[in-house]
C-alpha positions in Angstrom: 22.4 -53.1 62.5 19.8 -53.7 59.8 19.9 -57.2 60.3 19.7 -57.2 64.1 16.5 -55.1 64.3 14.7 -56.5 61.3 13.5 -59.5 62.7 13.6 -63.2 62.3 10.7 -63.2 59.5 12.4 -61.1 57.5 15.7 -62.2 58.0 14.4 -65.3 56.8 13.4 -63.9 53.9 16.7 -61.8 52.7 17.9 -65.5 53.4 16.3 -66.9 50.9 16.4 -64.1 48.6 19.8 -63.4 48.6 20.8 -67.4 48.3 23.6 -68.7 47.5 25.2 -65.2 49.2 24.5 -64.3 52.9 22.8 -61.6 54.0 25.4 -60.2 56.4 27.9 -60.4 53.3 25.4 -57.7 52.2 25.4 -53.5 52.4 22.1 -52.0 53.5 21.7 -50.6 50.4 22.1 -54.0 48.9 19.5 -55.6 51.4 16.8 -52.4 51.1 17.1 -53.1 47.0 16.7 -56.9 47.3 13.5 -56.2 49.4 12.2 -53.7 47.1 12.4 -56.1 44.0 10.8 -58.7 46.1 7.5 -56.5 47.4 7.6 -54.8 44.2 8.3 -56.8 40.9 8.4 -54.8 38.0 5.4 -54.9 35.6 4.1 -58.0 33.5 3.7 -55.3 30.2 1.8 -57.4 28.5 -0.8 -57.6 31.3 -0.8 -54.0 31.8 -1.2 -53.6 28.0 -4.6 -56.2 27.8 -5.9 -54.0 30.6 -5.0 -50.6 28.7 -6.8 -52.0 25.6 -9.6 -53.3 26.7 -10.5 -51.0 29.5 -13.6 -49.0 28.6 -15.1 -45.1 30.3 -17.7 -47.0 33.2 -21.5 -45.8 32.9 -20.9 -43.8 36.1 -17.3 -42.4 34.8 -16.8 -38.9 33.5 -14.7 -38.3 30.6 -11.8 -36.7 33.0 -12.0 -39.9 34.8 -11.9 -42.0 32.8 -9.0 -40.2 31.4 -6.7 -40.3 34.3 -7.3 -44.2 34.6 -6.4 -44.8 31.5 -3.3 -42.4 32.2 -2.2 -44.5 34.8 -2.7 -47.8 33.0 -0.4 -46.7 30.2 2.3 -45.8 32.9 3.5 -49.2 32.6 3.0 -50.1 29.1 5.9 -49.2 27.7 4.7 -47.5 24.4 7.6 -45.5 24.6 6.8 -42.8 21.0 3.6 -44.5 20.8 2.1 -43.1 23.8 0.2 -40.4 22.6 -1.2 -42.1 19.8 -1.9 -44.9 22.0 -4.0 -43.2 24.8 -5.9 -41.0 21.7 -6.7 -44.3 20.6 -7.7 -45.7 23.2 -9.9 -42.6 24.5 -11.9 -42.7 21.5 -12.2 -46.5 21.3 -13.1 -46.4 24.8 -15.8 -44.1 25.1 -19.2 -45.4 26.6 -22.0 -46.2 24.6 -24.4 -43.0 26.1 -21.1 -41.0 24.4 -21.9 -42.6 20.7 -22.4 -39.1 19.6 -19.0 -37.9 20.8 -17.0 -40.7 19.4 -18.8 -41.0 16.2 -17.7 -37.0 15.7 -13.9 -37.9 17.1 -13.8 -40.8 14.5 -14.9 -38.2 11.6 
């Protein structure tokens, strides 16, 4: 049923994704996974961890913002044990220069 509503586009697609198979050889559950590996690939960690790294709190940021983005950035990092240490490191590291004050107390 799937495969007769979904349209020629996308039945195109699952075509070419699930080459050498067919698509109609394939369950729904199958098909829905295939397409959700397609439109979302799994994380390049290495990426995500340059961008955790060298991310720094933006003039206009607060603290509790800045926070939260860095949060989500480590999301995909993969520190695994290391994440705490990681995102105090990171906080500190990353404060902006009008916070000099704060991280120069945090470092001591």
């Amino acid at each position: 049923m799937f495969l007769a509503v979904v349209g020629p586009q996308a039945y195109k697609l699952l075509k070419n994704l699930c080459d050498p198979d067919n698509p109609n050889t394939k369950s729904y559950e199958d098909l829905r996974q295939i397409l959700q590996v397609h439109y979302e690939p799994a994380p390049i960690v290495i990426a995500d961890r340059h961008k955790f790294w060298t991310g720094s709190q933006e003039g206009t940021e607060s603290i509790s913002e800045s926070v939260v983005r860095v949060k989500k950035v480590a999301a995909t990092c993969n520190f695994g044990a290391f994440l705490t240490e990681a995102l105090r490191d990171r906080f500190v590291s990353g404060l902006h220069s009008k916070m000099v004050r704060t991280q120069r107390y945090l470092l001591a």
